[in-house]
C-alpha positions as CSV (number, residue, x, y, z in Angstrom):
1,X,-6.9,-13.2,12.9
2,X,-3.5,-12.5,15.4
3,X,-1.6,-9.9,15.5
4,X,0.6,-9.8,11.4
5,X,3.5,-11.7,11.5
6,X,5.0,-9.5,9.0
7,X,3.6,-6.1,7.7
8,X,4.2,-5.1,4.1
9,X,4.8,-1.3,3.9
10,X,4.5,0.3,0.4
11,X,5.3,4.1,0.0
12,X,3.8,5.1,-3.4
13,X,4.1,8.3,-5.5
14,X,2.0,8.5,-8.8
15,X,2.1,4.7,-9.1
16,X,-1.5,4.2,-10.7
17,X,-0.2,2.1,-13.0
18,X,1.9,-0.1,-11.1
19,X,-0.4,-0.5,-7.3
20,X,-2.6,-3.2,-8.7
21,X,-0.3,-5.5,-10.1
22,X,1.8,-4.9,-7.0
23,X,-0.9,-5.5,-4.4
24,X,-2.3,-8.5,-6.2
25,X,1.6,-10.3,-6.2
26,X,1.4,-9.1,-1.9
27,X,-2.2,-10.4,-1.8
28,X,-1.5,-14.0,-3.5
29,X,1.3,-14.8,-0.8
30,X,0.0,-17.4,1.6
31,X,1.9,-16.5,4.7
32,X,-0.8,-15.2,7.8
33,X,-1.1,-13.3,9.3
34,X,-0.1,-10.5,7.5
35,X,-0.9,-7.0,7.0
36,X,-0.2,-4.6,3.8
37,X,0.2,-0.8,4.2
38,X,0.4,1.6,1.6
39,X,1.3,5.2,1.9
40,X,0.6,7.4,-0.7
41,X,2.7,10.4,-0.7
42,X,0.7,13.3,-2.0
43,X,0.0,11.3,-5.1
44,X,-2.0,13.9,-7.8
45,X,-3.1,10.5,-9.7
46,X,-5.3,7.5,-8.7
47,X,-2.7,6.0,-6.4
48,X,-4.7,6.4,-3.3
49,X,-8.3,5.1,-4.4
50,X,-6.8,2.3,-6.4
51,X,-5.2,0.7,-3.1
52,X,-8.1,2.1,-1.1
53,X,-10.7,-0.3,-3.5
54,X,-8.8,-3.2,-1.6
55,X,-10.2,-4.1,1.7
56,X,-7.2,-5.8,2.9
57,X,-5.0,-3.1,2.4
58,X,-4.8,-0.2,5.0
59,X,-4.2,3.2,3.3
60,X,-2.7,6.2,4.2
61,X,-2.4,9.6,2.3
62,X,0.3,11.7,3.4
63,X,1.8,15.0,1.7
64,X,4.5,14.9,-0.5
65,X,7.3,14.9,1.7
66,X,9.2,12.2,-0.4
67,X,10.2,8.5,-0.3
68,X,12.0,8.1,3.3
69,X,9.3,10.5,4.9
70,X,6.7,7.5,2.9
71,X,8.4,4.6,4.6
């Protein structure tokens, strides 16, 4: 695979119960290449491990510094 045409960034705060459903919509689209970041921002929940069972999806766990500091 090329460098990602577009990159899909997804900052995410406590959202276990609303990462699944949003990575599987990202992960059905057909465009490629594409790439689909999620940065969890000091999430105390299962935000983090959730998008971190998807092999597509690069993670990163950051403090909570809020949503801009996320994105």
């Amino acid at each position: 695979m090329g460098a990602p045409l577009v990159t899909a960034i997804m900052p995410a705060y406590n959202a276990e119960e609303f990462i699944a459903t949003s990575l599987q919509s990202l992960l059905a689209q057909d465009l490629s290449p594409f790439e689909i970041i999620v940065v969890d921002d000091g999430s105390s929940d299962g935000t983090a491990a959730i998008a971190e069972s998807y092999p597509r999806v690069q993670t990163i766990r950051a403090p909570h510094r809020g949503r801009a500091a996320a994105c």
